[in-house]
C-alpha positions in Angstrom: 77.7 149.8 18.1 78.2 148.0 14.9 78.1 144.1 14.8 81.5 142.2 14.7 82.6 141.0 11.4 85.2 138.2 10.7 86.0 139.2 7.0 89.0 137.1 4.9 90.5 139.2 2.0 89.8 137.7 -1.4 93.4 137.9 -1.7 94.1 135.5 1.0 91.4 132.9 -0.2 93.5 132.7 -3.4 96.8 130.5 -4.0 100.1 132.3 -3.4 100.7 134.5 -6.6 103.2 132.1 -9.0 105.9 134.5 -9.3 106.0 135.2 -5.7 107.1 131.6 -5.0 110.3 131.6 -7.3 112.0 134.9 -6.1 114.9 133.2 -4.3 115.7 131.1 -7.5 115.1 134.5 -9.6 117.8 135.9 -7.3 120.6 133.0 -7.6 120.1 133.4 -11.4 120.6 137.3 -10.9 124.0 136.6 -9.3 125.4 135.2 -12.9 128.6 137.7 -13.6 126.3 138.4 -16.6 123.0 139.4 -15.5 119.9 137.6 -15.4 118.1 136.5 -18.6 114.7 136.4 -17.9 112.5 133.7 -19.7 110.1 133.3 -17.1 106.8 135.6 -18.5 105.3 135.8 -21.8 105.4 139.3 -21.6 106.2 141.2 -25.4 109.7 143.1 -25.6 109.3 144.6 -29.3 107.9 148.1 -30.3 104.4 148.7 -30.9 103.8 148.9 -34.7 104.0 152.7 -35.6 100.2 152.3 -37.4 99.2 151.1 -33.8 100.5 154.2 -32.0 99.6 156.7 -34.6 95.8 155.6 -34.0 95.9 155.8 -30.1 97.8 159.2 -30.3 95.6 160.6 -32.4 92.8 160.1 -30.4 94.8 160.5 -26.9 92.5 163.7 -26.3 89.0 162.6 -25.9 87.6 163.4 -22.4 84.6 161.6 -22.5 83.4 157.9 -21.5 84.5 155.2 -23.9 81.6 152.5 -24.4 81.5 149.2 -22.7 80.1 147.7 -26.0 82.9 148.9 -28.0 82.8 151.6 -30.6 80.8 150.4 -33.5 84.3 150.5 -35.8 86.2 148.9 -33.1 83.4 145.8 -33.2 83.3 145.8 -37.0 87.1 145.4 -37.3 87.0 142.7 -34.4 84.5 140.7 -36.3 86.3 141.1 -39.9 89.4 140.3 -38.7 88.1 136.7 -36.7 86.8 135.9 -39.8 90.0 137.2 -42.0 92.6 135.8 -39.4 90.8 132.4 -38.1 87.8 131.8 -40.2 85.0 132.4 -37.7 81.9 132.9 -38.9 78.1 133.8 -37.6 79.2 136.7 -35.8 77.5 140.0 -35.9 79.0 143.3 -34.6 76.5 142.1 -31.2 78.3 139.0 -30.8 81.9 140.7 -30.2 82.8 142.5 -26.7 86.4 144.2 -26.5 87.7 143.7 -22.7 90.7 145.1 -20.1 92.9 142.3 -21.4 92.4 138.6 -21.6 93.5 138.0 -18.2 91.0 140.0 -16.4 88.1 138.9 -18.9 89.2 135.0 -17.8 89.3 135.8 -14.0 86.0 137.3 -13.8 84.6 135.4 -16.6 82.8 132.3 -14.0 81.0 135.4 -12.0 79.5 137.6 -14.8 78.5 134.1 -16.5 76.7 133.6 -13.1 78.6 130.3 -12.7 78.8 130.9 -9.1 78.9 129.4 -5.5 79.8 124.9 -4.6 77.4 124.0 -6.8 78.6 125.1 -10.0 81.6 123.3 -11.5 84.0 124.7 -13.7 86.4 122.5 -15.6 90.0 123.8 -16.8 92.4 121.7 -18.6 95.2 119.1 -16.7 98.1 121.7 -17.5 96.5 124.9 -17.1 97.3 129.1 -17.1 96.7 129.7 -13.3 93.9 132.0 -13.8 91.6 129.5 -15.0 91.6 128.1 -11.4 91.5 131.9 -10.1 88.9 133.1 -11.9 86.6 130.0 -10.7 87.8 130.3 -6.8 86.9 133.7 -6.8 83.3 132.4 -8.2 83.3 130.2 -5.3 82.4 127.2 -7.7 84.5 123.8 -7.9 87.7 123.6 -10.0 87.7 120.1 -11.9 91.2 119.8 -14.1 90.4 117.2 -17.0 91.9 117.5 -20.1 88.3 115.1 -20.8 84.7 115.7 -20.7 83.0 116.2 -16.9 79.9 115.5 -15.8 78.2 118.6 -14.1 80.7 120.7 -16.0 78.7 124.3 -16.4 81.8 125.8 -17.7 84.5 124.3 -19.4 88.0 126.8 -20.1 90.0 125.3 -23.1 93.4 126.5 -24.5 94.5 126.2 -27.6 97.3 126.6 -28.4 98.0 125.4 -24.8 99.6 127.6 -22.6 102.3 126.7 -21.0 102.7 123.6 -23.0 102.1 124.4 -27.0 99.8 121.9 -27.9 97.1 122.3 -30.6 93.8 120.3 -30.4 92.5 119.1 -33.8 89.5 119.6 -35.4 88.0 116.6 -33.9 88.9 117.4 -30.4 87.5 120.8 -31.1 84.2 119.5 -32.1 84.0 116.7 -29.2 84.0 119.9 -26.9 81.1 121.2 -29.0 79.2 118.3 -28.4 79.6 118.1 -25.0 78.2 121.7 -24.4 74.9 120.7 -27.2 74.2 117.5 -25.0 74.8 119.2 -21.5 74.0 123.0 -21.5 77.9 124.0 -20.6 79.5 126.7 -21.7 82.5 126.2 -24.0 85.5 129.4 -23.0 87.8 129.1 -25.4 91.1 131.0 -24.9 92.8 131.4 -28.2 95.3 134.2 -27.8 98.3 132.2 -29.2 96.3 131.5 -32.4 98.5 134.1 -34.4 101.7 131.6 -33.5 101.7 128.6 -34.5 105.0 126.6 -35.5 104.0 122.9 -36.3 100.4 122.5 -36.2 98.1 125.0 -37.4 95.2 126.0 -34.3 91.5 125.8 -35.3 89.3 128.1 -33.5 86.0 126.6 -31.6 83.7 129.5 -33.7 85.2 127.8 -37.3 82.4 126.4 -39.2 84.4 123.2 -39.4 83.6 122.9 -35.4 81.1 124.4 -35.0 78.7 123.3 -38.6 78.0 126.9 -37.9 76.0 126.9 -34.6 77.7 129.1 -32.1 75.6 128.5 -29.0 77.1 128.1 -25.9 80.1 129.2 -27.4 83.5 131.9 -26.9 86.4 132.6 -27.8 88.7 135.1 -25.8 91.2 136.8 -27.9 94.3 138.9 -27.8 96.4 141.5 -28.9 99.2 141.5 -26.3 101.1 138.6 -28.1 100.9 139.0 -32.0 100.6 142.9 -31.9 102.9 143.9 -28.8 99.9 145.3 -26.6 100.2 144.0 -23.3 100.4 147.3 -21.6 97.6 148.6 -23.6 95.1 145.8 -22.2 93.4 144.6 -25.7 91.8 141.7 -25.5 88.1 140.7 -26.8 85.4 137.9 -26.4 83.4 136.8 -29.6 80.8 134.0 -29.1 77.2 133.4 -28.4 75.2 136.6 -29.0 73.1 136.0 -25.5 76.0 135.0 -23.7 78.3 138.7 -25.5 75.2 140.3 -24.1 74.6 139.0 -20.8 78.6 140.1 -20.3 77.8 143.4 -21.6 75.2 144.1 -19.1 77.1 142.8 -16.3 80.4 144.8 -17.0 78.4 148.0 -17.9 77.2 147.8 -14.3 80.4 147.2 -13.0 82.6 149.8 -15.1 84.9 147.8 -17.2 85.7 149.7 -20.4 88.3 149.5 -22.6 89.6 153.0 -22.8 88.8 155.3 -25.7 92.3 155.9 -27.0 93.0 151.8 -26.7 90.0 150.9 -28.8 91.3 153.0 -31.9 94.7 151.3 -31.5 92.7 148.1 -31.5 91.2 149.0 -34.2 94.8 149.7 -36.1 96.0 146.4 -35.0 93.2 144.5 -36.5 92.6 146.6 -39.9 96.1 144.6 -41.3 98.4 141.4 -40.7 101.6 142.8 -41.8 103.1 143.7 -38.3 101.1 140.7 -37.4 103.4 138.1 -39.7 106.7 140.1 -39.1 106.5 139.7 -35.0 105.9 135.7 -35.9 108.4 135.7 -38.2 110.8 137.0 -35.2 109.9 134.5 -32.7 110.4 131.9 -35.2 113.6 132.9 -35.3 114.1 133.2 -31.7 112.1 129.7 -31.4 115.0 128.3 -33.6 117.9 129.4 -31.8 116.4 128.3 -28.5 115.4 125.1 -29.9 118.6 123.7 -31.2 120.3 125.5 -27.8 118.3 123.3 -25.4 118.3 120.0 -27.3 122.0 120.3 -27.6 122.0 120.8 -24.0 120.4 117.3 -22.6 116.8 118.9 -23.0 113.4 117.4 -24.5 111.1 119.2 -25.7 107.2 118.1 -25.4 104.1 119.8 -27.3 105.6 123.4 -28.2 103.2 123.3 -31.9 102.7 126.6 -31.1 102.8 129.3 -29.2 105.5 131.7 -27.0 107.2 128.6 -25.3 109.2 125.9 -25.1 108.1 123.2 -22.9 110.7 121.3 -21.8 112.5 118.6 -19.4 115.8 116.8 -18.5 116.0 113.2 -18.2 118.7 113.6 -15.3 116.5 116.5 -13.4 113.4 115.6 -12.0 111.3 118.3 -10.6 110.4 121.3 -12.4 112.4 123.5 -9.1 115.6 121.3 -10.0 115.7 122.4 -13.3 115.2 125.7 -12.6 118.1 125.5 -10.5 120.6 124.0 -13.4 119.1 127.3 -14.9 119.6 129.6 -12.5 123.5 128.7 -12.2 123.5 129.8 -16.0 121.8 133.0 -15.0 118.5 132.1 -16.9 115.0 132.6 -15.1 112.3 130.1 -16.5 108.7 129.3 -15.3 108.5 126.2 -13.2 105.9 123.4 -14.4 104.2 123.0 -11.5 102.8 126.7 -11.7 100.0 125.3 -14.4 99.2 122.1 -12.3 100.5 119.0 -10.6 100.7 117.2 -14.4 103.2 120.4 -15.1 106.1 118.9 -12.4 109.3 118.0 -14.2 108.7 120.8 -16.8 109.8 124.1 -17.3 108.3 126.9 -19.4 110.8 128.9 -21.4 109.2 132.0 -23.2 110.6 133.2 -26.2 109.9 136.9 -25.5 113.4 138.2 -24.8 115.7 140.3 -27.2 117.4 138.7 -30.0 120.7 139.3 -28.0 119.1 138.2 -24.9 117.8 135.0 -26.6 121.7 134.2 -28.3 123.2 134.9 -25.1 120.6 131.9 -23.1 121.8 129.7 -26.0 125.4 130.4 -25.4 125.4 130.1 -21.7 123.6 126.6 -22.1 126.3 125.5 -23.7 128.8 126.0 -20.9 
């Protein structure tokens, strides 16, 4: 007879999944005569740019195993396009490493670094996307929030432009960071996937030369195509960085199967060949940004941060937790994300995504107006 075995699912060592917690309030806002108008997730609405599903058509037949490294095209575009888009630079086609989507790079990201087990810390910013915290419990290492240096720190998660909140660090903050991981050994993650949208501010990203005085050690960058190209459901994301660092995370996800699929990595390599469709979809949530903007100000709002990005962060001086707001919301028939999801600094905020129709985007302004 086999020895007894007290096992805990991973998924119960984890916190409560975000979304779960707000399904009565997503049901009092589903009650509105309307309909609900769902602002809550930054999830994209608009078509796929034709180029982009020409390419993964076209190739929709191939029966074989797609590379974990990326197809030498698919690696070449990622690298001309950082440098095109976001003036990187030092990065060869072995410093780039397309992945199942950011989220899932970012969650596993602490384990494949081997940042792993109570001794290692991981540090992730005061207001923080919940995986950040997920990605390090499920390392088993401590989970520091500090929007500031740590001590210890072997791995450090930055954000900009922030999500949920917007904000754009400068050059200056950028290169403190970089200091920090000369003078200490840490990793620098940076997650840049908002870089393609930015409204007041203009994002820098840690691999520019003007941060980095062209040294990328210790250094990444996790990219995107879900927001600026529409390819959430394709799961298109990449990491550019360090070349030992790209490689030890090759090695470890070639051992563990996680490959971008075949057709995906000639769409990805669509979407990062031009910037038209690129500069149209921001051009369309600057316009949504607008209306949304002058909606909730008119409606007793502030609005902190928000440089850039898919979201408003915002407040009410007569509201003050991030649940009461959503409440005033819900009566309108509007779902947003509470504050408190990204950290206890988040409470009294709520994030309002801009990725909803244009008509579902005029009719939230409308009903805050009422």
């Amino acid at each position: 007879m086999s020895a007894s075995f007290n096992r805990t699912p991973l998924g119960q060592q984890l916190p409560d999944f975000p979304w779960d917690t707000i399904a009565d309030i997503k049901a009092k806002a589903a009650q509105h005569p309307d309909g609900l108008i769902d602002l809550s997730v930054g999830t994209p609405v608009d078509a796929v740019d034709p180029s982009i599903q020409l390419a993964l058509a076209e190739n929709g037949s191939a029966p074989g195993y797609p590379q974990t490294a990326g197809t030498p095209e698919l690696r070449s575009a990622i690298v001309t396009a950082l440098e095109r888009r976001y003036n990187a630079a030092g990065l060869s086609e072995q410093c780039v490493l397309p992945v199942v989507g950011t989220k899932e790079a970012i969650a596993w990201l602490p384990t494949t670094l081997g940042v792993r087990g109570s001794e290692a810390t991981v540090v992730i910013p005061e207001v923080a996307y919940p995986t950040y915290e997920v990605g390090a419990m499920i390392a088993g290492a401590e989970v520091v929030r500090s929007d500031e240096p740590v001590e210890g720190a072997n791995l450090v998660f930055l954000n900009s432009p922030s999500n949920p909140t917007g904000r754009v660090r400068t050059i200056d903050e950028m290169r403190r960071w970089v200091e920090f991981a000369r003078e200490t050994g840490a990793i620098i993650a940076s997650d840049e996937c908002y870089m393609g949208l930015h409204w007041s501010a203009q994002p820098v990203s840690i691999l520019d030369p003007r941060v980095t005085d062209g040294d990328n050690t210790n250094l990444l960058c996790l990219q995107s195509l879900s927001k600026t190209s529409n390819l959430a459901s394709y799961r298109a994301g990449f990491i550019a960085g360090d070349e030992d660092l790209i490689q030890e995370l090759l090695l470890a996800r070639k051992h563990a199967g996680l490959m971008v699929p075949g057709p995906v990595q000639h769409a990805m390599v669509a979407a990062l060949a031009a910037d038209t469709h690129e500069q149209l979809q921001r051009l369309t949530y600057a316009n949504r940004r607008a209306v949304m903007l002058k909606a909730l100000l008119a409606a007793g709002f502030a609005i902190d941060d928000s440089e850039a990005g898919l979201y408003l962060w915002a407040r009410r001086e007569e509201t003050n937790t991030s649940r009461e707001i959503m409440l005033w919301l819900a009566e309108r028939g509007i779902l947003a994300a509470p504050g408190d999801f990204y950290g206890p600094a988040g409470e009294g905020y709520v994030r309002i995504a801009l990725t909803a129709t244009d008509a579902h985007i005029a009719a939230a302004a409308e009903r805050l107006a009422v």
